[in-house]
C-alpha positions as a printed NumPy array, in Angstrom:
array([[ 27.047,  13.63 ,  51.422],
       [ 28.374,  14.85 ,  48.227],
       [ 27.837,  18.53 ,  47.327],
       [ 26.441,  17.68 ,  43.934],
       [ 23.724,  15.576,  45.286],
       [ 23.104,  17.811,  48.485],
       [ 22.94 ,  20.796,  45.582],
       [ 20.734,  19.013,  43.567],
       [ 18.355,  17.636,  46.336],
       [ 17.803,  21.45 ,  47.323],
       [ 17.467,  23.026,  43.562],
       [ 14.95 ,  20.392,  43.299],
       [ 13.08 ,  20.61 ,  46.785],
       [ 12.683,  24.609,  45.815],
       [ 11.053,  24.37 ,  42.339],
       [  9.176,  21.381,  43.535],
       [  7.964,  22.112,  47.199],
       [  5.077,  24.36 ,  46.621],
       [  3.371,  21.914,  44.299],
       [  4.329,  19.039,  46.903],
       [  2.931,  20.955,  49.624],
       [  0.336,  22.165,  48.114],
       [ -0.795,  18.592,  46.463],
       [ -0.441,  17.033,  50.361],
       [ -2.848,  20.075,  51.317],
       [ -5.772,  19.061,  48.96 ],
       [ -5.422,  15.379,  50.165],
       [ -4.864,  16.172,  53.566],
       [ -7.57 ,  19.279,  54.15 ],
       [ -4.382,  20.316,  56.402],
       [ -1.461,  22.642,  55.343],
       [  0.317,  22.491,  58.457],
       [  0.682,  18.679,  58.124],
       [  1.364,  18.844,  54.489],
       [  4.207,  20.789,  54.98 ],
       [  5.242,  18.541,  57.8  ],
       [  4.732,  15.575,  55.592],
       [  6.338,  16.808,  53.034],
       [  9.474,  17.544,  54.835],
       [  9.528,  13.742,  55.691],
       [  9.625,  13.046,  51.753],
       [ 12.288,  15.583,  51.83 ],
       [ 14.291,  13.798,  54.515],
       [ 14.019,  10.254,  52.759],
       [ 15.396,  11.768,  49.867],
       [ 18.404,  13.278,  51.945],
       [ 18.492,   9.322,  53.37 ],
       [ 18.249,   7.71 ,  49.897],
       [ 19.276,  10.271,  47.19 ],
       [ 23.234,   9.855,  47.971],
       [ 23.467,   6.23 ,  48.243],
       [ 20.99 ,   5.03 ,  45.742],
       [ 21.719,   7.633,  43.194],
       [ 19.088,  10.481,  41.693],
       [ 15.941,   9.077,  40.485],
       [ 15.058,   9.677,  37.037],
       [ 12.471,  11.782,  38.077],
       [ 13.203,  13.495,  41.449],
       [ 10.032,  15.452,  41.532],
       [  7.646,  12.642,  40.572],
       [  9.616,  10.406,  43.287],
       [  9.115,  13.218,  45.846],
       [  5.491,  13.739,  45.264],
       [  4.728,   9.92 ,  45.593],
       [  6.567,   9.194,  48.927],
       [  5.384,  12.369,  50.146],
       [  1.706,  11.319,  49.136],
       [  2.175,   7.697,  50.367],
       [  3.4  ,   9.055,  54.014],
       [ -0.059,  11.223,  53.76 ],
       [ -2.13 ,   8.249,  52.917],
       [ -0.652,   5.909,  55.64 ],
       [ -1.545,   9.545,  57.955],
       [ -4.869,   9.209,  57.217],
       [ -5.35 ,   5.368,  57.83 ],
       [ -3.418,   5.346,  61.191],
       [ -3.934,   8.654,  63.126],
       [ -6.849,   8.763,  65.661],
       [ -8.694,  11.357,  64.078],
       [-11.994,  12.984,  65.551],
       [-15.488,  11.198,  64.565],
       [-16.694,  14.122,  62.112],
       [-13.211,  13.873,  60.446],
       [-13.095,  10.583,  60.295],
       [-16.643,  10.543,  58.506],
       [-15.2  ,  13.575,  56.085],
       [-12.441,  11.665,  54.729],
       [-12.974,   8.096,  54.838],
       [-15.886,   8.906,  52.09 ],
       [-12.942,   9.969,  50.383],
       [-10.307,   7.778,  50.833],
       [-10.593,   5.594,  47.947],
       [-10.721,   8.188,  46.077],
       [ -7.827,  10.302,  47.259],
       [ -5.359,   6.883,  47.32 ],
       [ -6.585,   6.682,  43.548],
       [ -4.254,  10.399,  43.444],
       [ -0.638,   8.238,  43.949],
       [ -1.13 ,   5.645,  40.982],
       [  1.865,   6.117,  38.713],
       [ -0.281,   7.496,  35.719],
       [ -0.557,  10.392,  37.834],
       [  2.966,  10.928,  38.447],
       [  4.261,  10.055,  35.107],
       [  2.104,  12.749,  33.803],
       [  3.179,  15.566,  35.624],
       [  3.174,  17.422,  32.629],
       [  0.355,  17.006,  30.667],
       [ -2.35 ,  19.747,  30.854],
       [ -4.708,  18.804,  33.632],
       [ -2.146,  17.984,  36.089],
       [ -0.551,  21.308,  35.153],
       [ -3.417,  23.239,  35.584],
       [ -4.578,  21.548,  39.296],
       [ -0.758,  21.384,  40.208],
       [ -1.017,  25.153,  39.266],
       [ -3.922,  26.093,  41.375],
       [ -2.588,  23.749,  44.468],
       [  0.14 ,  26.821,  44.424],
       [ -2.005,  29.75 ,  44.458],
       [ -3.885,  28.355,  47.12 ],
       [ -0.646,  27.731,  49.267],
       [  0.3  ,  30.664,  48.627],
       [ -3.312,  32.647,  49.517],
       [ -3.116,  29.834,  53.113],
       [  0.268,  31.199,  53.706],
       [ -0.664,  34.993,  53.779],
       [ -4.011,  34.523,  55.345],
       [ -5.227,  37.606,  57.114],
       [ -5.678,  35.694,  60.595],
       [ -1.699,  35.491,  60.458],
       [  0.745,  38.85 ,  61.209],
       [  2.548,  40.105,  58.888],
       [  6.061,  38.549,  59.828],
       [  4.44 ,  35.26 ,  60.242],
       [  3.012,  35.386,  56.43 ],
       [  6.758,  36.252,  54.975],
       [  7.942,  33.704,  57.088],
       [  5.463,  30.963,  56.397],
       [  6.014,  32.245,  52.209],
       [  9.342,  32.076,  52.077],
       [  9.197,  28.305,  54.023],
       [  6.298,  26.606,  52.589],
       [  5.756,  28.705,  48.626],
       [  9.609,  29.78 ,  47.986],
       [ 10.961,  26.859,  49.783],
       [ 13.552,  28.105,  52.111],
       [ 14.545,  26.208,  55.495],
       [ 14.555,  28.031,  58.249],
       [ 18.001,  28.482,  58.829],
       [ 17.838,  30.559,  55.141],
       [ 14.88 ,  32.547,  56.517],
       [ 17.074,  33.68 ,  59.688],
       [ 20.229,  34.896,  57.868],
       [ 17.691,  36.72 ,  55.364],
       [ 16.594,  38.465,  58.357],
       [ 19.257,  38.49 ,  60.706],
       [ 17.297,  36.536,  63.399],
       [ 18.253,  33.574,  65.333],
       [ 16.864,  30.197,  64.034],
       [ 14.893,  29.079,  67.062],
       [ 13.05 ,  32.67 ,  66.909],
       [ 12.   ,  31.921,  63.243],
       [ 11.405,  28.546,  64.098],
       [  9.124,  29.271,  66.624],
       [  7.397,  31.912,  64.433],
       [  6.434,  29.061,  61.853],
       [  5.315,  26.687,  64.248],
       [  3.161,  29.69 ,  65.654],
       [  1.884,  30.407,  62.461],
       [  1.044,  27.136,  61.674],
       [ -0.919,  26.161,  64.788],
       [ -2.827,  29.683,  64.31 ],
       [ -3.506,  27.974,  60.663],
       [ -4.913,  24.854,  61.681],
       [ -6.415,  25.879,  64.987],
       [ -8.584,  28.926,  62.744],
       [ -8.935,  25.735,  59.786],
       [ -8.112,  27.701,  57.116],
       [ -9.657,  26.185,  54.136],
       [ -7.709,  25.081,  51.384],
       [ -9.49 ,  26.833,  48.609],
       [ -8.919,  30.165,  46.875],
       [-11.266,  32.726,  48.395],
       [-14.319,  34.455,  46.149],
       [-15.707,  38.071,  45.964],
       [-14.21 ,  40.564,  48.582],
       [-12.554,  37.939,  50.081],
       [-10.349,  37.411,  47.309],
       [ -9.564,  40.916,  46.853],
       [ -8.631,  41.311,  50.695],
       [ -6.034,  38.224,  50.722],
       [ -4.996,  39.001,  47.087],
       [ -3.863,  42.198,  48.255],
       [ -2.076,  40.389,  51.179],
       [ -0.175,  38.131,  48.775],
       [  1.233,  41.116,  46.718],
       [  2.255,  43.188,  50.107],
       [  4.104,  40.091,  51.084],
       [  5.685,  39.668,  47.716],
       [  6.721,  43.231,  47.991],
       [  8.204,  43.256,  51.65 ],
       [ 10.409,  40.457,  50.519],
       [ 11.534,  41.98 ,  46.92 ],
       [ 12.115,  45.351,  49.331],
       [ 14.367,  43.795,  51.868],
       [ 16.359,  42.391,  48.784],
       [ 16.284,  45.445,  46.993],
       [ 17.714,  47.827,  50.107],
       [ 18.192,  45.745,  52.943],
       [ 17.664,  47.194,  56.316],
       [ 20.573,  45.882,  57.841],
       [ 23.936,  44.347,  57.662],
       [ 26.954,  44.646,  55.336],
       [ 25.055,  43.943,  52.203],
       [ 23.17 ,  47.293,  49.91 ],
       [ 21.182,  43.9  ,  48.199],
       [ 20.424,  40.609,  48.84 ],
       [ 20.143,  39.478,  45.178],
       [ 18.849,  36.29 ,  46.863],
       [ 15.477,  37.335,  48.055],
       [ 14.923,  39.594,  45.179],
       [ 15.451,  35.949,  43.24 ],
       [ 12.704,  34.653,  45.422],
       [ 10.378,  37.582,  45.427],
       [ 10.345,  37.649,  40.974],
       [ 10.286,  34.059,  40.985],
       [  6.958,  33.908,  42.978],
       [  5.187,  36.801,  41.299],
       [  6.108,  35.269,  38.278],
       [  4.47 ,  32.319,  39.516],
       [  1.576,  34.891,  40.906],
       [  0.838,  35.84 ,  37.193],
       [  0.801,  32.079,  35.713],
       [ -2.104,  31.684,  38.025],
       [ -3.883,  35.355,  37.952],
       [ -2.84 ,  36.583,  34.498],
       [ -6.152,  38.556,  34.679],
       [ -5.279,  40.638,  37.674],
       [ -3.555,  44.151,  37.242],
       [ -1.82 ,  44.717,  40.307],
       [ -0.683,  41.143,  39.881],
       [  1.105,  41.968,  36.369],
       [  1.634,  45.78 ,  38.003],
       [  3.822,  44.268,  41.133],
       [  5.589,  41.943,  38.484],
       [  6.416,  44.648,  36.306],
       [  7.844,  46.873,  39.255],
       [ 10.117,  44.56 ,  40.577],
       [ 11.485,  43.521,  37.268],
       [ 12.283,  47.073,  36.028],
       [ 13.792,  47.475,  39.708],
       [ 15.742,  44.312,  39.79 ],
       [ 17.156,  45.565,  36.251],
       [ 19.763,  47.86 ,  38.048],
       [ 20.853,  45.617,  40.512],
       [ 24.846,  45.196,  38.896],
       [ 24.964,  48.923,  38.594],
       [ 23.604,  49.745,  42.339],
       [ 26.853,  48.687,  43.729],
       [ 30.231,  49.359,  42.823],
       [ 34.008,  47.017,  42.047],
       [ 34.262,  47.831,  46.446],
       [ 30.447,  46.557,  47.128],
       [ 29.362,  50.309,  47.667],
       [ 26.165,  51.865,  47.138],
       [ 25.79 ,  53.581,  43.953],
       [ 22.972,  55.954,  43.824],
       [ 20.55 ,  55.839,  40.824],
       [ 21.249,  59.386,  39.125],
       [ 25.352,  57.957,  39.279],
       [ 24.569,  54.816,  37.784],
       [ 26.023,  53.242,  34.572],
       [ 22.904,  52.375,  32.883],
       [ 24.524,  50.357,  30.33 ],
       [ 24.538,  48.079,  33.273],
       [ 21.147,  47.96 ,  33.309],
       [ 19.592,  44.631,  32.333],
       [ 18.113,  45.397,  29.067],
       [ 15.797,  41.858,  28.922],
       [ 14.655,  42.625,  32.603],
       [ 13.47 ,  46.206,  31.492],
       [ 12.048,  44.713,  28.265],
       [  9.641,  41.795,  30.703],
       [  8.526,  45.06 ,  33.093],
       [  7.341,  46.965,  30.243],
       [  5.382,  44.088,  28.972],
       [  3.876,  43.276,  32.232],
       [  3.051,  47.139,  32.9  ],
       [  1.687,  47.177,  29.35 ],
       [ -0.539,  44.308,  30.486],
       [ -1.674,  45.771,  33.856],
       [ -2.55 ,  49.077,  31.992],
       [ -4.684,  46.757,  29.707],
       [ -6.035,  45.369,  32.053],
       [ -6.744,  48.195,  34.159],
       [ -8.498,  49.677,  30.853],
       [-10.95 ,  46.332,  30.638],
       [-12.054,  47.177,  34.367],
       [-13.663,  50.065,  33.644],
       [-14.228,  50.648,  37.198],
       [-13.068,  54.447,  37.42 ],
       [-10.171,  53.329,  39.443],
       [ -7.023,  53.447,  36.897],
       [ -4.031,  52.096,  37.895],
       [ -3.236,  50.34 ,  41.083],
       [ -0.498,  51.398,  43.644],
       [  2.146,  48.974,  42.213],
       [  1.107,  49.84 ,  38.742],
       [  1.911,  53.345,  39.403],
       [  4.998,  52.3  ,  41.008],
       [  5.99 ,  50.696,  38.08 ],
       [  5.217,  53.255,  35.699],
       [  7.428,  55.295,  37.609],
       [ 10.104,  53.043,  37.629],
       [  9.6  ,  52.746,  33.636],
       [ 10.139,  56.094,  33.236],
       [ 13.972,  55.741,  34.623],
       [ 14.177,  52.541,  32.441],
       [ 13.528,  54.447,  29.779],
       [ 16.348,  57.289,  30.084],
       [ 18.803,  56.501,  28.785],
       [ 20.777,  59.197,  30.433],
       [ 20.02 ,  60.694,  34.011],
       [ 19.188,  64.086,  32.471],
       [ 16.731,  62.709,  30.073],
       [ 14.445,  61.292,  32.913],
       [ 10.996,  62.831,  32.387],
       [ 10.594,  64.381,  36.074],
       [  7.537,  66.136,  35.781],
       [  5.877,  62.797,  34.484],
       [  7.236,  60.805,  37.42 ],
       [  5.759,  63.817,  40.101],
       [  2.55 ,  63.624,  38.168],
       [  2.267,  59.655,  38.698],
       [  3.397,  60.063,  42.59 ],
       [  0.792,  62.473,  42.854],
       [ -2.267,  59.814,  41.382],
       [  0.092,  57.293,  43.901],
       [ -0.893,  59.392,  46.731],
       [ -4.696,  59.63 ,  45.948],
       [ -4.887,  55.856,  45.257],
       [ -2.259,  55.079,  48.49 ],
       [ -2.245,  58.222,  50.715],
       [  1.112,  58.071,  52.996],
       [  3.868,  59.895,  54.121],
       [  6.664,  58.036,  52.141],
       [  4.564,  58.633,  48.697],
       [  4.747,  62.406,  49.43 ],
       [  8.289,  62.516,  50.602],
       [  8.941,  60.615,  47.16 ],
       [  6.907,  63.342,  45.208],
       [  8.751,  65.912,  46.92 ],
       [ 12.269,  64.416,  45.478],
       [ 10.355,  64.224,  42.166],
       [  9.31 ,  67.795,  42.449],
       [ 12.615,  68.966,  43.17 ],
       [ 14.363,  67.538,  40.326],
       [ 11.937,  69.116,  37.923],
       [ 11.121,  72.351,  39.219],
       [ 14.122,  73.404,  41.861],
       [ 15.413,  72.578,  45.306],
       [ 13.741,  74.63 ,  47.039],
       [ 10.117,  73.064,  45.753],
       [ 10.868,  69.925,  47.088],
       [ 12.733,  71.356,  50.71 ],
       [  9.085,  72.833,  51.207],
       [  7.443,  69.501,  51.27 ],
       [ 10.33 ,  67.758,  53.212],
       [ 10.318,  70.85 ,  55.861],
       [  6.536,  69.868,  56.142],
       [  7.083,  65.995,  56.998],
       [ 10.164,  66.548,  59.73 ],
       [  7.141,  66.306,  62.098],
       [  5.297,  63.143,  60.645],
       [  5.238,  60.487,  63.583],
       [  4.925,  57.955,  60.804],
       [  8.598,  59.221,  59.632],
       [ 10.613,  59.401,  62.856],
       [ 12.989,  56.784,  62.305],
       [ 12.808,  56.946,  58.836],
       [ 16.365,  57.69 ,  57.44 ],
       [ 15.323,  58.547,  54.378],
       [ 13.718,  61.894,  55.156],
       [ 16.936,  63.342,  56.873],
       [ 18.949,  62.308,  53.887],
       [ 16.198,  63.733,  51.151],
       [ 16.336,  66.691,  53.342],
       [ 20.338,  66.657,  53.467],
       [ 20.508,  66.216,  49.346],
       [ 18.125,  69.483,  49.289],
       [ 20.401,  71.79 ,  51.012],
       [ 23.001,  70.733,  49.567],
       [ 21.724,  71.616,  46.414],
       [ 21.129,  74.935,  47.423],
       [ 24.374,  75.529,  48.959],
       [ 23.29 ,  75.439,  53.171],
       [ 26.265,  72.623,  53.582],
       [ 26.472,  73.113,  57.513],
       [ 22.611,  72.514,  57.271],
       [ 23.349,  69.171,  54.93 ],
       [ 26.447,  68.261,  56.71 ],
       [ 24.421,  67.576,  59.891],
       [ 21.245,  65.75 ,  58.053],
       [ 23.281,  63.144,  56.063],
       [ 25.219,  62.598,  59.884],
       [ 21.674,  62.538,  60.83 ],
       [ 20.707,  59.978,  58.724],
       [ 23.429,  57.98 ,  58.963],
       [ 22.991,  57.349,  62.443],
       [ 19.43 ,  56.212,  61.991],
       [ 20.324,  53.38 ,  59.767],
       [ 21.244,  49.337,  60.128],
       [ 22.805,  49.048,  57.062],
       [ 26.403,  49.214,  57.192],
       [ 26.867,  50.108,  53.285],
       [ 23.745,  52.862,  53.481],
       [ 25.908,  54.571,  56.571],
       [ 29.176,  54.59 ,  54.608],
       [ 27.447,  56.434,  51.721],
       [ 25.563,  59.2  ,  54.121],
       [ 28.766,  59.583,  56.028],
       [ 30.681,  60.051,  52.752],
       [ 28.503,  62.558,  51.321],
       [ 28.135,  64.536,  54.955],
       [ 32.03 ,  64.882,  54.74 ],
       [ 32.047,  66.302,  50.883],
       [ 29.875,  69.33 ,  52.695],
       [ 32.956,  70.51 ,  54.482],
       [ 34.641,  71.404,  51.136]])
């Protein structure tokens, strides 16, 4: 096949799959076979696409052979007597959905706006609470973001058949607990909307600082992670932690050509060139923070801020140094601090403890730290041996550091992560 088709099959299949999917899932009353029918549009293209030529409109010609395939489901499989009575009342109706007005209108306003909500409630099926939590980044990253599997495994360095397996697993849990293809009301929605941002997050994360392998980031699923809570706040622009998860991983994702240096190594923040810094990416967080706080405001509930909202208000506070020294430290401790009343955990205090430090001493923050070295939450957490490290080193106790950052090193995957602890345990010996 040639690479220009192949490349343009897949840009298209990932801005378009989500809507496919999700379209197929309000016909079908079935996500796991709309995804699986949707992969058969997929694979006609692949069949027809480099012999035939591009259609003029590749979406619109995937969403009709994709719905056509679903309708010719319907009619032949041997479906249960209830079911059958469910949707043959509506099968006149639902073949009325692949007439050509509808998908030579993709665009105009109605179809934009059910299109839009066919999404969100993909993306709510796909990190449904009756799935774990590696079967909802999975099933995301597949069915919302597009991915094949194969793209899933390297992203995790797993094997294909185990991530393979873990989709069909999660989609046989979906359809044998019939998750309903709606959005979900009241508490409900608050419980799953929280599982869509932790998702979200988890991915953006393992982009952001990758637990393992040669790579500090994988730009590529900190791509997928912004371009899906950007999606997230098309469809809930009234939700603050929506805007407040946006607006952290954009002011994050701002350093990304200044976390790594000409030789691919990690560059820590304070040692950054923040002229590197993407000044438009900055510029989007602080509107979307500006919005969550807003927002937050209009709630009037007592609560404040949310947990990514206070995340990102601490990350705004870097963006907005423009030198390391200018970073307002004693704001940043004060925001952990309302972080660990709203999200209590040991991370959030060993993070206050660094903030701490840097405004008021060393030896502040090596109080804290010496108070979490017995946290079972934190026992394979590298991070708190190489907080700990940076602490005595600061206050001179470089036998103490030397054997920390070693320490740490040894605790993590991440090949570029080790070579930076075992750098700076080696500048304590001089």
């Amino acid at each position: 096949m040639n690479q220009d088709t192949h490349r343009a099959i897949t840009t298209v299949w990932r801005q378009e799959s989500a809507k496919i999917i999700g379209a197929l899932s309000r016909l079908t009353r079935d996500v796991p076979l709309a995804e699986e029918l949707a992969q058969d549009a997929l694979v006609a293209a692949l069949e027809t696409w480099p012999s035939q030529g591009l259609p003029d409109k590749p979406a619109a010609w995937l969403m009709t052979t994709a719905k056509h395939r679903a309708l010719d489901r319907l009619r032949h499989v041997k479906l249960s007597g209830d079911k059958l009575e469910q949707l043959g009342h509506e099968l006149d109706a639902r073949e009325a959905m692949i007439v050509p007005d509808f998908v030579d209108h993709l665009d105009d306003d109605r179809a934009a706006r059910e299109i839009g909500d066919d999404v969100l409630r993909l993306m709510f099926c796909a990190c449904h609470p009756v799935l774990n939590l590696e079967a909802r980044v999975a099933l995301t990253l597949k069915m919302v973001a597009g991915l094949t599997t194969a793209e899933i495994a390297r992203a995790y360095l797993q094997s294909e058949p185990t991530v393979a397996q873990r989709l069909v697993r999660a989609k046989r849990t979906l359809g044998d607990a019939q998750v309903p293809f709606e959005l979900p009301r009241g508490e409900a929605l608050t419980e799953r909307l929280a599982a869509v941002l932790e998702v979200l997050y988890l991915i953006f994360n393992e982009g952001y600082a990758a637990t393992s392998g040669e790579r500090w980031i994988r730009q590529d699923l900190c791509d997928e992670a912004l371009r899906l809570a950007r999606m997230l706040v098309k469809l809930a622009p009234r939700e603050s932690e929506v805007q407040g998860l946006l607006a952290l991983m954009e002011l994050q994702a701002s350093r990304a050509a200044a976390r790594v240096d000409a030789q691919g190594q990690a560059v820590l923040l304070l040692e950054q060139d923040r002229t590197q810094w993407d000044a438009a990416s900055i510029e989007r967080g602080l509107v979307a923070l500006a919005a969550a706080d807003r927002l937050a405001m209009e709630a009037d509930d007592g609560q404040g801020l949310g947990p990514y909202a206070l995340q990102a208000a601490i990350a705004a506070c870097h963006a907005r140094a423009r030198r390391a020294e200018d970073t307002e430290w004693t704001r940043i401790a004060a925001l952990y601090e309302a972080l660990a009343i709203r999200q209590p955990s040991p991370v959030v205090e060993l993070n206050r403890a660094v903030a701490l430090s840097m405004a008021f001493g060393p030896a502040v923050g090596l109080e804290i730290v010496d108070r979490l070295m017995d946290e079972p939450a934190l026992k394979q957490y590298h991070w708190l041996p190489s907080v700990r490290a940076d602490l005595l080193a600061k206050l001179g106790r470089s036998a103490e550091a030397k054997e920390e950052f070693e320490r740490a090193a040894a605790m993590t995957a991440n090949e570029r992560e080790k070579e930076l602890l075992l750098k700076r345990a080696r500048e304590q010996g001089h």
